[in-house]
N, C-alpha and C positions, 0 to 999 in steps of 0.2 A: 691696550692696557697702559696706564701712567705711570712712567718714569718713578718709583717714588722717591729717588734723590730730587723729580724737576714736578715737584706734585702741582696740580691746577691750582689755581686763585680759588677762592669763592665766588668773584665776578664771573672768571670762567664756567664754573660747574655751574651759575646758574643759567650764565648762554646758554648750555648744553642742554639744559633740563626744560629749559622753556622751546625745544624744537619740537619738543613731543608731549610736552604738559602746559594748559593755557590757565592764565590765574596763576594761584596758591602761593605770589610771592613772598608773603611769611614762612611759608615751609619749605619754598625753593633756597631762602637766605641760610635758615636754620641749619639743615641738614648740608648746607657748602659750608659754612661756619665749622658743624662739627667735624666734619669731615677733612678741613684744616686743621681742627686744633688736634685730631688725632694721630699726625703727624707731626703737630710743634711736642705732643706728650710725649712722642718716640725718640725725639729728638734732647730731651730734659736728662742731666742726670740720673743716676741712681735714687738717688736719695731723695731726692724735688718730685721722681715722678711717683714714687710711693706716696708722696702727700696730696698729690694730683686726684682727684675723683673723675673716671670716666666719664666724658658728656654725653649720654646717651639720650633719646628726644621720643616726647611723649606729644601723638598726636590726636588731638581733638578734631571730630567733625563727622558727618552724618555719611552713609556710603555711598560711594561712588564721586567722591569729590575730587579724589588724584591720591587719598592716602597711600596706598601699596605703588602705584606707576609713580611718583615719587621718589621710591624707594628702590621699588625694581631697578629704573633707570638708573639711579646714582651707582647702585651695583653694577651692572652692565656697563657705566664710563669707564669706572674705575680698572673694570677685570678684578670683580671682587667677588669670593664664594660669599652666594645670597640664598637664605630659606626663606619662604614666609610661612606662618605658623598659627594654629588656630589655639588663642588659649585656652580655647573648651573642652578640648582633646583631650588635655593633661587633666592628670588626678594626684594626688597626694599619694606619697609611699603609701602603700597598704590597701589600696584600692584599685578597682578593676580597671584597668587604660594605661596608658600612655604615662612614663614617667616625665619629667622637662629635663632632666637629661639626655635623652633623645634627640632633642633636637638639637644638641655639640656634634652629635654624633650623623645628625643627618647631614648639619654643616661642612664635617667633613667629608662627608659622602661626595657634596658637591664640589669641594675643591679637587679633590680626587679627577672626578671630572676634568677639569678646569686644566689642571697638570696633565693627566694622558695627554685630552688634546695638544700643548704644545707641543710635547715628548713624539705625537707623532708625526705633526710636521718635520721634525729632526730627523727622522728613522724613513721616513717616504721614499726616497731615493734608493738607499741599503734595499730597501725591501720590495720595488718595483724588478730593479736588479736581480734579486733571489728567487723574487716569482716566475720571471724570462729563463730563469736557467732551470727550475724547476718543472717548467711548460713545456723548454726544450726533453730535459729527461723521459717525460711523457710520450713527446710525440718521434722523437729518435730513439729507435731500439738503443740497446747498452751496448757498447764496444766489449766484443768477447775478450777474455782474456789472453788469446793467441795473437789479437791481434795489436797489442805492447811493440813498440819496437824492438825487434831482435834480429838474431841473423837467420831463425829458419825460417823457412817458408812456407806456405800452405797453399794448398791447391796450385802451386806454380806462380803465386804472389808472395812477396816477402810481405812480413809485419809490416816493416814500415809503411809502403807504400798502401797498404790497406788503414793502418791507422789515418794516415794522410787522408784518403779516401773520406775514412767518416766524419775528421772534421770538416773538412770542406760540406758535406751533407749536413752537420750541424749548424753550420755557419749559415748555408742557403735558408735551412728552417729559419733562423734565426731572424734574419731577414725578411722571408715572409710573413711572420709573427709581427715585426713592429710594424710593416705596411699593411697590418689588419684583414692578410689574406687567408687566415686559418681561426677565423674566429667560430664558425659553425663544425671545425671537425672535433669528431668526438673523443675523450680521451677517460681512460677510467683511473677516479683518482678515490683512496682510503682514506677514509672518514672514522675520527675519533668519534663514537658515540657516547653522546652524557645523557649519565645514569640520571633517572627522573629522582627531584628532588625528595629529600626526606620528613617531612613537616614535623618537628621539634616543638615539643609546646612548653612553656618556663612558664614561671610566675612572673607577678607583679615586677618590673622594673633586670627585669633578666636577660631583657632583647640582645644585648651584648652577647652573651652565653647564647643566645637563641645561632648569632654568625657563627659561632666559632663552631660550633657542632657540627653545624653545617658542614664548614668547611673541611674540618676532621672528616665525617663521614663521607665524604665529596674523595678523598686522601687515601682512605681506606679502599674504597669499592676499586673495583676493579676494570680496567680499560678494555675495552671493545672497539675495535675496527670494524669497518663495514666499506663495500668497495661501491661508489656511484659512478654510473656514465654522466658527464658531464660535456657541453659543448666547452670550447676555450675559453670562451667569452666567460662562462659558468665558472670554471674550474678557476679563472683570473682573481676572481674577484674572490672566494674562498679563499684560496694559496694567500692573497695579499692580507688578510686579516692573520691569518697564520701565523706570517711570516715579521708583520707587523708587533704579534705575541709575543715573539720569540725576540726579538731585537730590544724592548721594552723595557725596562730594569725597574722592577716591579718595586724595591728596596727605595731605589733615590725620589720616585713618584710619589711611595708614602709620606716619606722625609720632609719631601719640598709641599707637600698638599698640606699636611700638618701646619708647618712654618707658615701658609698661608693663609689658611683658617686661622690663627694664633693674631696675625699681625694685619691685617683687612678684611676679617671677615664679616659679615653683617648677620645679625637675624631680626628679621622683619615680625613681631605678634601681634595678629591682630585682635582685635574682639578682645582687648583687656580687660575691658568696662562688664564682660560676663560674666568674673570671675572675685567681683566685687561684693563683698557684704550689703545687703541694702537693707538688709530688714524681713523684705518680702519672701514667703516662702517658708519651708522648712528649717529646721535647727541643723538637721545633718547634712544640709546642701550649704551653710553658710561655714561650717565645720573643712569641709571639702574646698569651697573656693579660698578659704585662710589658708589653708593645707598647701593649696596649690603656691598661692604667694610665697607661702613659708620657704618653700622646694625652690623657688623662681629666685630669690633674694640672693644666696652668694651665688649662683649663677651667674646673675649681672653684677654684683658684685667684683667678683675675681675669683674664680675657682679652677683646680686640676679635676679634670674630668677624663676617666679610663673608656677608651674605644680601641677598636681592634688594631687599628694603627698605631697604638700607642699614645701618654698621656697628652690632652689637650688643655692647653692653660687658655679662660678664657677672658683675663686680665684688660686685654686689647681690643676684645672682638667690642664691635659697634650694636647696640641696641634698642630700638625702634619699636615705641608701643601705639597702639592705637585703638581706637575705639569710639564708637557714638554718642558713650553716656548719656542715652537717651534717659534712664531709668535712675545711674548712677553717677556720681560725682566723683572727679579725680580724688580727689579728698576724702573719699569712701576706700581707696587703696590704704596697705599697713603702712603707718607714714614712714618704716626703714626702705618699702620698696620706692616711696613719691620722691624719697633723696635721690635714689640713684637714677631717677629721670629729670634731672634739674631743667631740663628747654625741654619748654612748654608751649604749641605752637595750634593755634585754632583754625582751622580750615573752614572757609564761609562757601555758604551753600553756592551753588552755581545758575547767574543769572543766564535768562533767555540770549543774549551777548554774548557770553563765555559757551554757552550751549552751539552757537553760530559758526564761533571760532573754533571750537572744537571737531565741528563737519568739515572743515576746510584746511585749518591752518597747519596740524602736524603732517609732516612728513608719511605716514600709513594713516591718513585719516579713514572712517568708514566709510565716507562717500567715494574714496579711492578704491580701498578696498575691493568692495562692490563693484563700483566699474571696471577693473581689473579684472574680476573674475568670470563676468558677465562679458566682457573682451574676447575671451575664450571663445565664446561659440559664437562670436561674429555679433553679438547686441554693442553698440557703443551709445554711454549714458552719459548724456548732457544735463550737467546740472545749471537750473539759472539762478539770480539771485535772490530770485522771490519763491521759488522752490526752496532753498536751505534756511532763507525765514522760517516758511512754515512747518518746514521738518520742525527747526527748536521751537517752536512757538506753542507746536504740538506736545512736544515732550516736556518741555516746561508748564503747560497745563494740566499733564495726566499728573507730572510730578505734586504740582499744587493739590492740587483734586485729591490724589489716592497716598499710597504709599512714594516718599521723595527717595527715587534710586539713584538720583544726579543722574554722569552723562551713560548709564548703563543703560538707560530706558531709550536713548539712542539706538541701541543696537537693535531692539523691540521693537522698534518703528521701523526701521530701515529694512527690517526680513521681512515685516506685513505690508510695508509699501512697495518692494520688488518679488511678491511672492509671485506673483503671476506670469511675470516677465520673465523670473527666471524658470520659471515652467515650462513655458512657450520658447524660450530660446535657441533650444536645439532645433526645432522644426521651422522658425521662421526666416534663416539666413539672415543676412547680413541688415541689419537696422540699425535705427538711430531710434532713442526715445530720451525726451526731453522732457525732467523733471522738473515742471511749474508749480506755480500754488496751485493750479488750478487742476493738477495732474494729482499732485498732494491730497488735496481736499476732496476728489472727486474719486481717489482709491481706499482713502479712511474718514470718511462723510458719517460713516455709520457708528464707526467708534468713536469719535472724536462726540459727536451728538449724542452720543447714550452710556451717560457716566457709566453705568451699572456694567456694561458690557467691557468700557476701557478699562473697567478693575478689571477684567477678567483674563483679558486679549494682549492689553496694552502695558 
């Protein structure tokens, strides 16, 4: 996660964006750009940054170009709660679906997230600790009460030295517990059983009221124990979740998740350009997509938005539109929402080139991928360089030809040209297979030749 007193450059952020996205460097610059200014805005006084307007960034271009890995990524540098969002989903108050307040709320869902996990690298320790001592109770009977240090004695041994006794016998378990030699015995441990959920149905924009009920009735029901045998190994890994629960401080998690949603959080929506007026169609579906804008506008605006954590202001949060406007024009948006997306950034289709680089050049590319996983059962896949031509060469043709999915039609070629290989894998041991043109062309000869079919397949 970035420092945000020592935040990246924009030069930097776009280093980092081009290890795993090839192209799009208008929208690599944009989104480093905004993503500076939103900490010179944090930085602004009072007063200066009330006149300030959010730079939020509206992107143009067809799918599969890099718009959402983009975005994903620059979340992911940052350690920033990131949703992405379908704007088709949402409806207008008063209508059946999804309100776009929801999505404040899924945001903080995700920082929520984001917060445990550190909270429990913090508490890891504490709670390995309490598990050992908890494993030990398990597999060491309980020290009777007689046997406290005192002066009488029982059976002809005094307390003491019988207390003495049992710790030494906890001590030894103890010891053989970290040296892994009690991992198969069995130990019976009591298990909290949760009561199966209770399905709550609310109206229109109530999803909020939908948790809390929940949680009320979750509050109400009544606890039930249940005793399983478990091996150690079994009963470890339960105890440490547990114990991890317990340690947790459920209070400063929401606190700090809130605050962070508030001050880096992103939401990504895609498909804007659905929710545009164009004309085409019904009166009450253009009724609906205005509706929706309407609902969308002090949202990105600046608005306090009530979630079960508590109010979320989302003044700060960063937001990222996109869309193909294949049909519609940015300029078909209500022009108070086109304000509040002032960078405006066109993503160009993806040449056979960028298709090449894409097989290759990121760090998890699909040709990796694949080979990796195909690794597994002993197949090791040699790509050469006139093989990964004709991967793009191919994919860039279907794209020309049929419906243009960019580099997603990669992944479509990649499963139909190692369908067989990875079929045959488990049974053929250990090989080598080396992916030529000639390997290429000779496993999809038949789609690549009969358009009709590569709409279908490909």
């Amino acid at each position: 996660m970035t420092d945000p007193h020592q935040p990246m450059t924009p030069r930097q952020i776009v280093e980092k964006l081009s290890e795993h996205i090839v192209g799009q460097n208008d929208a690599k610059r944009a989104v480093a750009i905004a993503l500076r200014n939103r900490w010179r805005w944090q930085n602004l006084t009072d007063e200066m940054r009330k006149e300030v307007t959010p730079r939020n960034i509206l992107m143009i271009g067809p799918t599969g170009v890099g718009k959402t890995e983009i975005t994903r990524r620059l979340a992911k540098l940052t350690g920033a709660p990131f949703i992405k969002v379908e704007a088709t989903k949402y409806t207008e108050v008063g209508y059946y679906g999804r309100d776009v307040e929801s999505m404040i709320r899924d945001l903080v869902e995700a920082a929520i997230s984001i917060v445990r996990s550190s909270k429990r690298a913090d508490v890891e320790d504490d709670a390995v600790a309490r598990v050992e001592d908890r494993l030990l109770e398990l597999l060491v009977p309980a020290e009777p009460p007689s046997a406290m240090p005192a002066v009488t004695e029982v059976d002809g041994e005094d307390a003491e030295s019988q207390h003495s006794k049992h710790v030494r016998t906890v001590e030894k378990f103890r010891d053989m517990l970290r040296d892994g030699k009690l991992e198969d015995r069995m130990v019976e441990l009591s298990l909290e059983q949760k009561s199966s959920p209770v399905q709550v149905f609310t109206n229109m924009g109530m999803e909020q009221m939908d948790m809390d009920l929940q949680g009320m009735l979750d509050k109400m029901m009544p606890k039930q124990n249940s005793s399983r045998r478990l091996t150690v190994a079994e009963a470890r890994k339960v105890l440490h979740e547990q114990e991890v629960e317990s340690l947790l401080d459920k209070d400063t998690i929401q606190e700090e998740a809130v605050r962070l949603a508030e001050e880096t959080g992103m939401v990504f929506i895609d498909e804007i350009d659905k929710v545009c007026s164009t004309g085409e169609g019904g009166k009450s579906a253009d009724v609906s997509r205005q509706g929706v804008q309407r609902d969308l506008l002090p949202i990105v605006e600046g608005t306090t938005i009530q979630t079960r954590y508590g109010l979320v202001s989302t003044e700060k949060i960063m937001f990222i539109a996109a869309g193909a406007f294949h049909r519609a024009r940015p300029s078909d948006l209500m022009p108070e929402l086109q304000g509040r997306f002032p960078i405006r950034v066109e993503l160009q289709d993806l040449t056979c080139d960028d298709l090449v680089r894409i097989l290759i050049e990121p760090s998890g590319s699909i040709t990796r991928q694949h080979a990796e996983l195909l690794a597994v059962d002993g197949v090791t896949i040699n790509y050469t360089d006139d093989g990964i031509r004709a991967i793009a060469d191919l994919a860039f043709h279907v794209n020309q030809s049929t419906q243009n999915i960019g580099a997603r039609r990669l992944q479509t070629i990649m499963e139909r040209l190692l369908e067989e290989v990875s079929f045959e894998a488990p049974d053929c041991g250990k090989k080598q297979i080396d992916v030529t043109a000639d390997f290429v062309n000779e496993r999809l000869a038949d789609v690549r030749n009969d358009e009709d079919l590569s709409r279908f397949v490909l």
